[in-house]
N, C-alpha and C positions, 0 to 999 in steps of 0.2 A: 504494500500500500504506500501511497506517496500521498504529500502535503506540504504547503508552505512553509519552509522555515519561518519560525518567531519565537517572539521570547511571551513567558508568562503573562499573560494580560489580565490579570483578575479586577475584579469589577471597582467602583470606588471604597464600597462599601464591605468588599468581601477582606477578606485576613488575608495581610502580608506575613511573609516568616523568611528569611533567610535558606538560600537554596544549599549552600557549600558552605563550609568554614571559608575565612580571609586564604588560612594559607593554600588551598586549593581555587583559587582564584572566585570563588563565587563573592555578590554583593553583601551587605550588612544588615541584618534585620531591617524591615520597614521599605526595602529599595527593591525594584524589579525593572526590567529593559520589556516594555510593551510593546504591541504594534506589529508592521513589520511591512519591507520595502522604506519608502522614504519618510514614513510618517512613524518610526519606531523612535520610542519615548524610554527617557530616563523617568523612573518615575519613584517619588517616596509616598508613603503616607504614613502621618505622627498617630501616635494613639489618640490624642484627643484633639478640639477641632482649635485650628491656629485664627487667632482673629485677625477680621479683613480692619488692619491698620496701614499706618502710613511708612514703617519701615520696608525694604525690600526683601520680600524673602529670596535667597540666592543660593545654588548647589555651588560646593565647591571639590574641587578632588587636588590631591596633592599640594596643599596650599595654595591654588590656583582659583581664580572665577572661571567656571564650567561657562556657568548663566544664570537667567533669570526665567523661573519654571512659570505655567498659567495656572492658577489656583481650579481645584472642581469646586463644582458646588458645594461637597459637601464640606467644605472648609479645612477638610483633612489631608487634602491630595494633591500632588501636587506635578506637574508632569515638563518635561525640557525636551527637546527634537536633540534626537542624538546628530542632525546635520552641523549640531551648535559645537561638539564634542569629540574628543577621541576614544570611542571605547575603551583600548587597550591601557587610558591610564585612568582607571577608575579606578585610585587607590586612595584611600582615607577620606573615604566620602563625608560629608558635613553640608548639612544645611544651618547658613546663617544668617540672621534680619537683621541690622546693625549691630554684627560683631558678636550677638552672643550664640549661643549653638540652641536651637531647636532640636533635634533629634537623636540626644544626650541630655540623660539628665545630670548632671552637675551637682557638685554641693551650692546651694541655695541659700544655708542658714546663715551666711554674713558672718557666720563664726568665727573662722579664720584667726588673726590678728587684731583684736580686740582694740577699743580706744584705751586708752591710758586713763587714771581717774582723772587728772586735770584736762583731759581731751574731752572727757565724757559730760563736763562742767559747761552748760553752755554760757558763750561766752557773752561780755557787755555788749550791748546795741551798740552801733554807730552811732556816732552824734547826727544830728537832725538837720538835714538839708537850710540852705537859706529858704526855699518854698519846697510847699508841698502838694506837688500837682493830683494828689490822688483826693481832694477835698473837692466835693461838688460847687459848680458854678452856680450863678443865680437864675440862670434859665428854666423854667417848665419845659417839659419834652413831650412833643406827640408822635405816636409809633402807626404805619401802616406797614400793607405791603403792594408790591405789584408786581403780574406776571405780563409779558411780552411772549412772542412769538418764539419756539424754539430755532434754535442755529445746527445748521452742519458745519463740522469741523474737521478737517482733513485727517482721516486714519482710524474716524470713528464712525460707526457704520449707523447708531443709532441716534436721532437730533437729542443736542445738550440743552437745557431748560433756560429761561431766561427767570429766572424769578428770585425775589429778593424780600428783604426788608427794612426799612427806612424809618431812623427815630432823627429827631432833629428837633431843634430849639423853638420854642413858642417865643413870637414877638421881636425875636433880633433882626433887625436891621441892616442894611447893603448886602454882600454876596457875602459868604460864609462858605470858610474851607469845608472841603468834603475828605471824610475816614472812612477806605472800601476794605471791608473785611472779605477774607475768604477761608474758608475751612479747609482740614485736612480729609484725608481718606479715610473712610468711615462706612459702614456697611450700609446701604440704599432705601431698602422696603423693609418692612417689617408687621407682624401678623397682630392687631390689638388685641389685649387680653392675654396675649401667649408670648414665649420665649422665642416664641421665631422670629429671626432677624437674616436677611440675605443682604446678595449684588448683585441683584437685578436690576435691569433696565430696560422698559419703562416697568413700572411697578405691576405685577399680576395683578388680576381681579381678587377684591376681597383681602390686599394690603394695602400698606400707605408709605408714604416716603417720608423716611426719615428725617424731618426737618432741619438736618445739622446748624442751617444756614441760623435759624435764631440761637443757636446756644452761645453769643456774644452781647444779647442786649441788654446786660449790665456793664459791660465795657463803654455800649455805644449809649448809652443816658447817662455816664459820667462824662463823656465827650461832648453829647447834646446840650449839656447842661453847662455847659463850658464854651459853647456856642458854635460849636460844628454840627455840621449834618452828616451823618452818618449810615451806611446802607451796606448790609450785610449780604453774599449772594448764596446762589445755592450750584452748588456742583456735584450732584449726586453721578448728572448724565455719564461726566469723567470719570469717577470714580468706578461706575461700573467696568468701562471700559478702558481701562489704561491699564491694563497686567501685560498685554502685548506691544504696549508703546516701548521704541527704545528709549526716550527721556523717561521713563515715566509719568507722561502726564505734563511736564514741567511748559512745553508748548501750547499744548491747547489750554492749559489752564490762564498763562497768559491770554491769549486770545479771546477767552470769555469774561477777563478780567477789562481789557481792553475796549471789548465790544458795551460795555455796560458804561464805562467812560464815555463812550463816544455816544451814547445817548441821552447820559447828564450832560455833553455840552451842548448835545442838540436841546435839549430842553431850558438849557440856562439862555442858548440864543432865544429860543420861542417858547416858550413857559406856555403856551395853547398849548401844545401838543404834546405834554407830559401828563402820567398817570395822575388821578387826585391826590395822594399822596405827596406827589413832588408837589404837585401846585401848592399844597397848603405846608411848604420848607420855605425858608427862606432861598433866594439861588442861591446854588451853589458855585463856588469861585473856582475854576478847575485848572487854574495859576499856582493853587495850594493844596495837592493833594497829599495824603496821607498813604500807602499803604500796609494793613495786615492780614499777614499772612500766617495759618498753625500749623503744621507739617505738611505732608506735600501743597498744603495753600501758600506756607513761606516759600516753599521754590516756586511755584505761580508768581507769587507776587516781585518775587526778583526779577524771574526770565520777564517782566511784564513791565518793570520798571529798565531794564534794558533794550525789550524790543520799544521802547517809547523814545530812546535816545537812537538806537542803533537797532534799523529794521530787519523784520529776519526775510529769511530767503520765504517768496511770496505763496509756492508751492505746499509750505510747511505752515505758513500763517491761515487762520479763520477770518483775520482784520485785515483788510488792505483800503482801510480811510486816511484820515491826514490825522497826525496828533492836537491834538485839541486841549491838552492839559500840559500838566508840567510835574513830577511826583516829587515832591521837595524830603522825604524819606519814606524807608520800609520800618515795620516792627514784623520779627519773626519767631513764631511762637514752639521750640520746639522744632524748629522745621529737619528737610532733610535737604540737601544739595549734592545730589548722586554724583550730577555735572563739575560737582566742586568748581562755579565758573559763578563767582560774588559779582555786581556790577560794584567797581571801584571808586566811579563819581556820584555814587547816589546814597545820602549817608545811612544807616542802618543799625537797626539795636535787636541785637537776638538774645532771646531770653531761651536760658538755659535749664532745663528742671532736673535739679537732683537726680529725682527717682523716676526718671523715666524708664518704664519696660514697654514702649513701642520702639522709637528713636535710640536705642539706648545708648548706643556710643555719641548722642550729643555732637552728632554730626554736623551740626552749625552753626562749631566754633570756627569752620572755615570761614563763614561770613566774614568776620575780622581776620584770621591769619590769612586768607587766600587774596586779602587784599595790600598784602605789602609789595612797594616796590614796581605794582601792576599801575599806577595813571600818577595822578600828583599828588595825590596824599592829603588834599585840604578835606577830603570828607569822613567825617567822625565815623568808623565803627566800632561798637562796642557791644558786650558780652555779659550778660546781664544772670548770674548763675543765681537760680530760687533754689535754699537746703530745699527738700524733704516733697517738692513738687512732682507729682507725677508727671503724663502726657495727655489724659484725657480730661483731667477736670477744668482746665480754661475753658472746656466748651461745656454750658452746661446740659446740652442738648446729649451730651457722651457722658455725663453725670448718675449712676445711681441714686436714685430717690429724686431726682430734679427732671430727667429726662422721658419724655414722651415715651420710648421707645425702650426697649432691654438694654442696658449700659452694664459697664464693666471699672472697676480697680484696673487699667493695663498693668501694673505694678504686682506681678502675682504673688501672693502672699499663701505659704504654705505652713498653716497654724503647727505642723509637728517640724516646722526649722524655718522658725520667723527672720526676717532678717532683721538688724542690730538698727538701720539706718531708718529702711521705707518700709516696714510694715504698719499695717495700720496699730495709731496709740503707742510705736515709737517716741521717741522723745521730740526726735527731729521732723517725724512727719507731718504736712501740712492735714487740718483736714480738707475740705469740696470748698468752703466757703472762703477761707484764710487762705487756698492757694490761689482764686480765681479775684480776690480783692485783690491784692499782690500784681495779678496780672493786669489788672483794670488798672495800679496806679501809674504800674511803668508805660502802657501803650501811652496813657496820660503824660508822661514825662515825656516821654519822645515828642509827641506832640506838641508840646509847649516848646523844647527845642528847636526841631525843623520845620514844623509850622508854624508859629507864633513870633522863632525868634529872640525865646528867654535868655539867656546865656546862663541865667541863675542856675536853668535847669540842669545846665552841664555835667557839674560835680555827684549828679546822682546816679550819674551812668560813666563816666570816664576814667573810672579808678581812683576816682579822690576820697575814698572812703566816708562819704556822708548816704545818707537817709532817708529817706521818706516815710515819716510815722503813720500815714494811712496803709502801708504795708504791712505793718505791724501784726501778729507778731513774727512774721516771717524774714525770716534774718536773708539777706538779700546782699552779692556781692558782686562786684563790677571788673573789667576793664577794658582797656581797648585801645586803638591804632587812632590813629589821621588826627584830624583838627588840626590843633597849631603844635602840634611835634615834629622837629625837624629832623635833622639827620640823625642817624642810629647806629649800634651795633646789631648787624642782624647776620646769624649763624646760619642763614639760608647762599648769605653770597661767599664772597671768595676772601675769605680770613683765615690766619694762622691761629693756631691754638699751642697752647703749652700748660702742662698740670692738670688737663681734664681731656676731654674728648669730644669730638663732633661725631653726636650719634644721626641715625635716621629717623623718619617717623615711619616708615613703612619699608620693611627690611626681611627677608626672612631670615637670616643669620643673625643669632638673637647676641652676636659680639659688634652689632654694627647696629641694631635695632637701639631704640631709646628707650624703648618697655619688650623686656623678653616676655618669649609666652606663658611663662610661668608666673607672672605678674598676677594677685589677687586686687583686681579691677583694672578700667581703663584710663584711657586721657580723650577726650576732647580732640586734642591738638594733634594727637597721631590719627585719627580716624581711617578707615581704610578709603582706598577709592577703587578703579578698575585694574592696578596691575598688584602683583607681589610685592615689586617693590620697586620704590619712586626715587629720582633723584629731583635734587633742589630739594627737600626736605626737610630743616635738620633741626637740631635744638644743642646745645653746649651742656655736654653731661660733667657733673660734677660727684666724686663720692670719695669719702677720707674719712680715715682711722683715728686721724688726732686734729687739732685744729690747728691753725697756723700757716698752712699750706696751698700757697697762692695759687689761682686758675688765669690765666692771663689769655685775652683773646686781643687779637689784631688784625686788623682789617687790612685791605691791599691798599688804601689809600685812608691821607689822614681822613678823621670826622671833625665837623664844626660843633661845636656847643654854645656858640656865639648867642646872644641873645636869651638864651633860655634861663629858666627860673630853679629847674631841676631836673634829673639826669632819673626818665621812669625806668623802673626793670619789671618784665613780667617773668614770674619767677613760681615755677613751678614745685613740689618737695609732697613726700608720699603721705597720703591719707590719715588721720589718725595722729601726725605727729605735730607738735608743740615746738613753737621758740627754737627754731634755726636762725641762724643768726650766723650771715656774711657781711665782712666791713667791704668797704665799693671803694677804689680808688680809680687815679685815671693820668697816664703821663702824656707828655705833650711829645711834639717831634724833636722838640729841645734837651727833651731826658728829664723835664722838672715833673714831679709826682706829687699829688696830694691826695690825702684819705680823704672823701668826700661825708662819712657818715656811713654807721652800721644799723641796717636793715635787719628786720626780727618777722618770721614768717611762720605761719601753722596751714598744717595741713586740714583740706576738708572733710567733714565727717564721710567715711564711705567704707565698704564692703568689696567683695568680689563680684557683687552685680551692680556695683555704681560706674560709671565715669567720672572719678575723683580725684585723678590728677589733672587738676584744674590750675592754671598760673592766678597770684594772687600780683597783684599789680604793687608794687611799693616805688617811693621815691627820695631820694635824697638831694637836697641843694647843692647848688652849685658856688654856691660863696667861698666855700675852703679853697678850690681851684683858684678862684679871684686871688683871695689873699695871700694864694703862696706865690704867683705871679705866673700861672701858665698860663700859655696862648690857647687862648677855647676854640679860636679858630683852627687848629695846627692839635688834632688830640690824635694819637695814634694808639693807646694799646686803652684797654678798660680789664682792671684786675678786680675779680672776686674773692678773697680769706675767709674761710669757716672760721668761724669761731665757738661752734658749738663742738664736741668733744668728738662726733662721732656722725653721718647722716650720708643723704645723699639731695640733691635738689636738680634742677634741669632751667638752662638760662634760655626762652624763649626770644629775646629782646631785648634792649634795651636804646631807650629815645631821648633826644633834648626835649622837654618838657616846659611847654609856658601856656597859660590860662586863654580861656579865648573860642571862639567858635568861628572861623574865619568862612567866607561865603565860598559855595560852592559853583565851580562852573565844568559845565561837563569837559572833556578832551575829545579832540575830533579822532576816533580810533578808528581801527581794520576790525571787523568783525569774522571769526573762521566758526562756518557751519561745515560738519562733516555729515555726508548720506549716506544711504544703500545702495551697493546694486545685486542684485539677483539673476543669475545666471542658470543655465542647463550646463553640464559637463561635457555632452556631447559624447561621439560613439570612438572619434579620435583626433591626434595631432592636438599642439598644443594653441591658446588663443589665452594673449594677453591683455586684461580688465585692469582699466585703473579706478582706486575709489573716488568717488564724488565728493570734492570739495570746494565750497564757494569760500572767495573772501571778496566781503563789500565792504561797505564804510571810507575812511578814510586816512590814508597815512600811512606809518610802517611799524610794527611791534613785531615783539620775539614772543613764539609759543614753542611748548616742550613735546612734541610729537612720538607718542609710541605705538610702534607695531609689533601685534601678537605674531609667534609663529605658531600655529595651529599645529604641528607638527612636533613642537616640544614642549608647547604652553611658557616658553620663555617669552621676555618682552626687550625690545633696544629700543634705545628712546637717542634722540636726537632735538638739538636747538634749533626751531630755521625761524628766518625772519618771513612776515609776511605782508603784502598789501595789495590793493583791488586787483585786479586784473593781472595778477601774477602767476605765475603755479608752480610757489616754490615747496606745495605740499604736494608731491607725486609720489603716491604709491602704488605702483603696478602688482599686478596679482597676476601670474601665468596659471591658466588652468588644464589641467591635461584630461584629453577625452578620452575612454575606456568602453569596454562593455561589461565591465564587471559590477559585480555589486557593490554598493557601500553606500555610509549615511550621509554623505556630502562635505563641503568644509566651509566652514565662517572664518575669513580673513578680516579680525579686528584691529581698529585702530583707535585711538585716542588724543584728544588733544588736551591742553591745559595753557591758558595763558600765564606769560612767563614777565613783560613787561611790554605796554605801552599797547595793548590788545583786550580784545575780549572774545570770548568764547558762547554761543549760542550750544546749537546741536554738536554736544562733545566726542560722541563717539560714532561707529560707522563702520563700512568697508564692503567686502564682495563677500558675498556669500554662492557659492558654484553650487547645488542640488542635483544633485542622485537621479540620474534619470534610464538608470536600466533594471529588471525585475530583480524581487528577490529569489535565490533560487531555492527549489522546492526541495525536500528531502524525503529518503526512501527509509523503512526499517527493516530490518531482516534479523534472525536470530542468532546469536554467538553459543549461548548456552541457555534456552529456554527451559530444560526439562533436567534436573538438578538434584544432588541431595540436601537436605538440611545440612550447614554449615559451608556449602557454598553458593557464589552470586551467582543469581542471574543476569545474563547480560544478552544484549541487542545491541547492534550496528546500528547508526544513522548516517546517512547517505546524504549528500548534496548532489543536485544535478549539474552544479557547476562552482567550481570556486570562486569566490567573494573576495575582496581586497578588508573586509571587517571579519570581525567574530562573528558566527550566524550562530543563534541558540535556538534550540526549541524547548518545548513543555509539553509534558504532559501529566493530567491529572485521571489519580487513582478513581474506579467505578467498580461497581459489583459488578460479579466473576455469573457467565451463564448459569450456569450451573456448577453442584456440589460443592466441600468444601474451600472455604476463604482462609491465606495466609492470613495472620491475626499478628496486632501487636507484639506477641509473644515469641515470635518467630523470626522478628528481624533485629539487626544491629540496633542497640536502644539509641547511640548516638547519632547513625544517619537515620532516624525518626525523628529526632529534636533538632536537626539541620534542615531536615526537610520538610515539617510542621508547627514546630515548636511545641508538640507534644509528649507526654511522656507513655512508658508503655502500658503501667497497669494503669485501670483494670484491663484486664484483656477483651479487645473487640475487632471484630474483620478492620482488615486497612480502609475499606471504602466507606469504614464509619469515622474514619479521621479525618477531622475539618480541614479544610486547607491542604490533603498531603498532595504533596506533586513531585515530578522530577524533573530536572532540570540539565540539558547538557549544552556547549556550548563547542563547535567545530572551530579550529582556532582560522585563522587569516591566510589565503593561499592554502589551506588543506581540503581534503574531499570527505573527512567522515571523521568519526569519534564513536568511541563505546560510551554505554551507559547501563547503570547495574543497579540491584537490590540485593546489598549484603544479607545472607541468612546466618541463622545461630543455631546450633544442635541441641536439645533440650531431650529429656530423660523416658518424655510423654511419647507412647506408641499411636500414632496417625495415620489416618488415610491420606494421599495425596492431596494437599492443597493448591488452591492457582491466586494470583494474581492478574488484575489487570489493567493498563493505563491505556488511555484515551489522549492523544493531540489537542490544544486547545483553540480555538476559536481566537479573534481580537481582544473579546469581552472575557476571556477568561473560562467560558466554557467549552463543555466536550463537543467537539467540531464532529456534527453528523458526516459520517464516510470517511474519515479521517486515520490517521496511521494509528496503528495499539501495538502496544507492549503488552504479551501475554508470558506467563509463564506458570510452571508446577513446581513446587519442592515437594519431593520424595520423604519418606520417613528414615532414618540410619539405620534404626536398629533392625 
C-alpha cells in the first residue's frame, strides 16, 4: 500500500506527546511537523491556553529566531510553515513572547536571591515635583462616541472599524489640543455572561466586541478636564488580523491612527460635517497633537508619528492624504517595538511597568536607547519605570472587576510559588486602581510638557528625581536621553576601555554578552531583536572584588562639557542590591583630573520574572572640573572607582547635562523600507532575486544591514550609507531550480538605523517556495510475524528522494480480529515516548490515547525502518496483532491508507 509522506497532524484539540527521545532525533513534548508538500507546519501546543496579548509569540531552535507561528483558535496552538525553517536544525526548540519561555515551566516563585532586609524597606518618596500634573483641571467633560465607515487596509482581508470615543472639555474656548489614544492587542469578541473570549473578526452572531477602545476614559477626563479633547479609537479589526503581518500590525495601525486624524482636521476645517459628538468639543487644534499608545498601540503610534514626518512606501500605507496635523509627542504605555526603529525627532515618554507578564522584557526601553546618536538629539526621550505595574491594568476595559468582558492579572500569579515582587498583596504591587492613577498622571505630564510647553514638567520625567504626588503611592522612577544634553560618553561608539569591559547586549557567548543566561531576571536595555546577536550594542561592564579600582573609558575623540551644569550617568547594578557607590572623575586632553563627586545607586526590587536591570539615572556637577582648571571643552577619558567593597554595575551613558526643554524641529532624513518577494523555485538552473528595498525621504544616513543565511541560521551585518534613489542596499538571492522535494527557503534581512536615518518596514527578503510534490511512501514488512521479546518492524518507502527529512505517522486502531498486543507486552519506555503513557493497568494498545508512530526518512535517502519493541513476560498466550493506520492532514486514520500490521508469538 502507498501514501503521502507526512508528519503527524493531530487535531488542535487532540494530545500532543513526544515521538522519540532528543537523543534519537525526534521533537520535545508538545511539538509535531504537520501537513505535508508545501504547506507542512512546525507546530506546538502548551497545555493550557496562551492569551491573545500584545507580546510576540516566536519559535526559536538553537538560539536562533525560527519565526513567528499563526495562533489557532483554540489559543493553545500554534503553527510556522517549515518554508520559514530548516528542518534539520530543530535543536533546542523554545517558544518565547518577550524573552520568557512558554513551553517550560520554570521556577516562578521569585525565590531565588532574596532582597536584603534594608532592600526589603521601602524606600523615602521623592521629593515632590514643582507641579503636579496629575490634579484635575477646572473643566466639566462630556463623553460620546462615533462610528464612521469601515476602511480597507492593505494585507488585511477583513474592513478595520472606524469607531471611537471622544471626552472633551465643556465651555473652553478657541481650538484645543487633541490626545489620540490607541490600545494594545487584546482579544476581539466575547460571549456575555460567559468566559468566552476570542479573535475574531467581525464578531459572530450572538457576541460582542470587546470595547478595548474605552478602557482609557479616566486618562482622557483628567486630560479633558485640563482642556484637551481627547478620543480614544478602537482597533479590534487589526488585532484580529495581524499574526501574519510581518511588522506586526505596526503599519496598519498607523494608518488607522492616521486616517482618524485626517478626519479631525477635516472636521476642524468644517465642523458641519462632523459626528455630534465632535460638534459639541470644542475644535480641535491639530498643530498640537498628542499621541498614546499601550503595547502594540505604542508601536502604532510611533510608526504613525513617523509616517507623518517621513511617508511610507504608498503600497504599504491605508492613508495616502496630505498631513494635516503636527504630533508634538508620543506616551507609550508598555509598548513593544519588534522594529526597534524609535522616530528620533518626535519627543517621547515610555512608561515602563515592573510587573509586566505580557511585554515582559520591557521592550520599550528602546524608545530612549534606540534613539542615540540617530538625528540631533534636541528631543527628550524618556523612560518612565512604574514598581509593581502590570501590562493590562492601564486599560480598564482589560481590568478584572472593571471590564465588560472576561479580563485577566497578565502577571501570573501561582498561589503554591508567589512571586517576592508582583504577586498580588506583594508589598510592591500596585493594585487596578493605584496602577492606572499613576498612568493617568504621567500621560498628564507628558502633556503639559510637549503640548503645553511647561518646562516645570520636565524634572518629573528626565531623571531629576522628583515626583508627582497624584501618583502616589506608587513609587515611580525616571530617565532619559535628548533635551539639552550634549555630548557624551557612549559605549555604543568607538572608545577604548581599561579596568572593565565593553560587553554586548545581544550576544550568544555569554563572555561577550552583558547579562549571561544564567542571569535571575532581565534588562530593559539588552532586549532581544531579530538576530542572535547584534553589533553597535554595548554597555561598559564593570565588577571588583575590593574597591579602589578604576574603570576608565575613552572615547576616539575629545568630549565637550562646555556649558553644562552636570555630567548625567545612566547606570545600571543588579536587582535587590543597596548603596553602590562609584566616585566619577574626568581628565582633560591636558592630563589635569578632577573627582567630580561620588554617586550612590540601589538596585530595583525584582525577581527572575522581572526586567530589573533597569539604569537609575544619577548626576554629579561639574564645578570640581571648573575649579581645578580643566578644559571642559578638551575632556578625553571619564573614570568610574567602586567604592563599595565588592559589586558589579553596567555604565549605559553618560551626558553633559543642563536644564531646559529646547524646541524640536524635525531633520530632513532617508527613510529605508524593506519588502517581500515571493518566488517559485522552479524545475531548474539557477535565477537571481534581489530583495525589495525602497529609500525615500531625504538626505544621507548610515543603517546597520543584516543578512540571514538560511542555511546556517548565522547572520553578517554590514554599515552602508543610504539615500533616495540609491541602491546601496542590494541583496541578491540566487535561487536554484530542482525537482525534488523540500519546504522552500526565506532569505531574511534586517535593517536598523544606525545615524542620520530612519527605519519604517524593518525587515524582508525573498522567500523561493516548494513547488514540486511531496513524495509518496510504500510499507512493506521486515519482521511482521515475531516472538515476544523481539521488534516488529516494517520498511517505508519513498517514491522518490527529497532534498528535506520526509516523516510519516501512523496511529494505533483495533486489530480485525482476535487477540490485541496490550500495554503489557511492549517496551514501557517506547510507550511513554510515544504516548506519554504508562503501562498499567493493562489494556489493548488501541485503547491508548494518543499512541502513534513516528519515522522520519533522512534527506537524499529512499527508506527507513520503523518498529515496536516487544518484552517477554512469564504469561502463556495466544498470538496477539497489532495494528497502525497512516494519518490523514487532520491527524486521523486516512481511509485506504498504508498499515503497519503485525503478531507476537508466545516464547514459551
Amino acid at each position: 500500500m502507498s501514501g503521502s509522506a507526512q508528519a503527524v497532524p493531530p487535531s488542535d484539540t487532540g494530545p500532543l506527546t513526544a515521538t522519540a527521545t532528543a537523543d534519537d532525533g525526534g521533537l520535545p513534548p508538545g511539538w509535531r511537523i504537520t501537513g505535508k508538500g508545501s504547506a507542512q507546519q512546525l507546530v506546538w501546543r502548551s497545555d493550557t491556553r496562551v492569551p491573545m496579548g500584545d507580546a510576540r509569540v516566536e519559535f526559536h531552535a538553537g538560539g536562533r529566531l525560527l519565526g513567528v507561528p499563526r495562533p489557532a483558535k483554540d489559543g493553545r496552538t500554534f503553527r510556522l510553515g517549515l518554508g520559514a525553517v530548516v528542518p534539520t536544525k530543530l535543536t533546542d526548540l523554545q517558544v518565547l513572547a518577550s524573552g520568557r519561555r512558554l513551553d517550560a515551566a520554570g521556577d516562578t516563585s521569585g525565590s531565588g536571591k532574596g532582597r536584603s532586609e534594608a532592600a526589603a524597606q521601602r524606600p523615602a518618596p521623592l521629593p515632590a515635583g514643582a507641579i503636579d500634573p496629575g490634579k484635575p483641571g477646572s473643566y466639566r467633560t462630556t463623553t460620546g462616541e462615533y462610528t464612521l465607515n469601515s476602511v480597507r487596509l492593505p494585507g488585511y482581508p477583513q474592513p478595520i472599524e472606524m469607531q471611537a470615543v471622544v471626552v472633551a472639555p465643556k465651555g473652553a474656548t478657541g481650538k484645543r489640543p487633541l490626545a489620540l489614544f490607541l490600545h494594545g492587542r487584546h482579544y476581539t469578541c466575547y460571549t456575555p455572561g460567559t468566559e468566552d473570549i476570542t479573535g475574531d473578526w467581525p464578531c459572530p452572531a450572538g457576541t460582542k466586541s470587546v470595547p478595548s477602545y474605552r478602557g482609557y476614559l479616566r486618562d482622557q477626563q483628567l486630560l479633558a478636564s485640563q482642556g484637551y479633547v481627547t478620543v480614544s479609537i478602537s482597533a479590534n479589526g487589526i488585532n484580529a488580523q495581524d499574526a501574519g503581518a510581518e511588522d506586526a500590525g505596526a503599519q496598519a495601525r498607523s494608518s488607522l491612527v492616521r486616517l482618524h486624524l485626517a478626519q479631525w482636521a477635516g472636521w476642524s476645517a468644517h465642523p458641519e460635517t462632523a459626528p455630534p459628538v465632535v460638534r459639541n468639543a470644542p475644535p480641535a487644534d491639530l498643530s498640537r497633537v498628542l499621541l498614546i499608545g499601550h503595547s502594540r498601540g505604542g508601536e502604532g503610534v510611533n510608526r504613525a508619528a513617523m509616517d507623518s514626518l517621513y511617508p511610507p512606501p504608498a503600497t504599504q500605507d491605508g492613508y495616502h492624504g496630505p498631513v494635516r496635523w503636527k504630533i508634538r509627542g508620543t506616551v507609550l504605555i508598555g509598548p513593544t517595538i519588534f522594529g526597534q526603529n524609535p522616530v528620533a525627532d518626535v519627543p517621547s515618554v515610555t512608561i515602563l511597568p515592573g510587573c509586566d507578564g505580557d511585554v515582559s522584557d520591557l521592550q520599550g526601553e528602546v524608545y530612549v536607547d534606540g534613539t542615540r546618536g540617530v538625528s540631533r538629539g534636541a528631543a527628550l526621550h524618556s523612560a518612565v519605570y512604574v514598581e509593581g505595574a502590570d501590562h493590562n491594568f492601564f486599560n480598564t476595559e482589560w481590568t478584572p472587576g472593571q471590564a465588560q468582558a472576561p479580563a485577566e492579572d497578565d502577571f501570573y500569579n501561582d498561589p503554591d510559588q508567589r512571586d517576592a515582587v508582583c504577586s498580588p498583596g506583594a508589598a510592591t504591587r500596585l493594585t487596578a486602581d493605584q496602577q492606572h492613577k499613576a498612568g493617568s498622571t504621567y500621560i498628564a505630564t507628558a502633556a503639559r510638557l510637549f503640548v503645553a510647553g511647561d518646562d516645570r514638567a520636565r524634572e518629573l520625567l528626565d531623571g531629576s528625581g522628583r515626583r508627582a504626588p497624584s501618583a502616589d503611592p506608587a513609587r515611580v522612577l525616571t530617565h532619559a536621553v535628548g533635551a539639552n544634553r550634549g555630548a557624551g560618553f557612549l559605549p555604543d561608539g568607538q572608545v577604548t576601555v581599561s579596568g572593565g569591559k565593553l560587553c554586548s547586549a545581544v550576544d550568544p557567548d555569554p563572555a561577550v554578552a552583558c547579562l549571561g543566561p544564567d542571569t535571575k531576571g532581565g534588562s530593559p536595555h539588552f532586549a532581544f531583536w531579530e538576530t542572535g546577536k547584534e553589533a553597535g550594542r554595548h554597555a561598559l561592564a564593570l565588577r571588583w572584588s575590593a574597591a579602589g579600582s578604576p574603570v576608565t573609558v575613552r572615547p576616539n575623540k575629545p568630549v565637550s562639557l562646555s556649558g553644562a551644569k552636570s555630567l548625567a550617568l545612566r547606570v545600571i547594578v543588579p536587582p535587590n542590591t543597596t548603596d553602590t557607590q562609584l566616585d566619577v572623575s574626568v581628565t582633560d586632553t591636558s592630563g589635569h583630573r578632577a573627582t567630580l563627586g561620588r554617586v550612590r545607586v540601589d538596585g530595583l526590587p525584582g525577581t527572575e520574572r522581572t526586567a530589573s536591570y533597569w539604569a537609575r539615572e544619577v548626576r554629579v556637577p561639574l564645578a570640581a572640573a571648573s575649579h581645578a582648571g580643566l578644559d571642559l571643552r578638551r575632556i578625553k577619558s571619564l573614570e568610574l572607582t567602586p567604592r563599595s567593597r565588592s559589586g558589579q554595575a553596567w555604565l549605559m551613558d553618560a551626558w553633559a547635562w543642563r536644564p531646559g526643554t529646547p524646541a524640536v524641529t524635525a531633520a530632513p532624513l532617508p527613510r529605508v523600507d524593506i519588502g517581500r518577494l515571493t518566488v517559485k523555485e522552479g524545475d531548474s538552473g539557477v535565477k537571481t532575486y534581489h530583495v525589495p528595498v525602497q529609500v525615500s525621504g531625504r538626505g544621507s544616513g548610515q543603517v546597520r544591514l543584516y543578512v540571514d543565511d538560511p542555511a546556517t541560521g548565522q547572520d553578517t551585518s554590514r554599515l552602508v550609507t543610504v539615500r533616495p534613489g540609491g541602491n546601496n542596499i542590494d541583496v541578491p538571492v540566487k535561487v536554484e531550480g530542482n525537482t525534488r522535494f523540500d519546504y522552500g527557503v526565506q532569505h531574511d534581512i534586517f535593517v536598523k538605523a544606525v545615524h542620520g536615518a530612519v527605519v519604517g518596514a524593518h525587515r524582508g527578503g525573498v522567500t523561493a517556495e516548494n513547488d514540486d510534490p511531496m513524495p509518496t511512501f510504500t510499507v512493506t514488512p521486515v519482521a511482521d510475524r515475531v516472538t515476544e521479546g523481539q521488534p516488529l518492524k516494517w520498511k517505508v518507502t519513498l517514491s522518490a528522494p527529497a532534498d528535506v527529512e520526509i516523516s510519516a505517522a501512523f496511529l494505533v486502531q483495533p486489530v480485525a480480529a482476535g487477540p490485541e498486543l496490550s500495554t503489557l507486552d511492549v517496551d514501557p519506555q517506547w510507550l511513554s515516548e510515544n504516548s506519554g503513557e504508562e503501562p498499567a493497568p493493562e489494556r489493548a494498545l488501541s485503547k491508548v490515547s494518543g499512541l502513534s508512530l513516528w519515522t522520519s526518512v533522512p534527506a537524499g535517502q529512499l527508506s527507513t525502518e520503523i518498529s515496536v519493541p516487544t518484552i517477554t513476560d512469564q504469561v502463556t498466550e495466544q498470538p496477539e496483532s497489532v495494528r497502525f493506520v497512516a494519518t490523514d492532514d487532520n491527524g486521523e486514520p486516512r481511509s485506504g491508507g498504508p498499515e503497519l500490521t503485525g503478531t507476537v508469538l508466545d516464547a514459551s
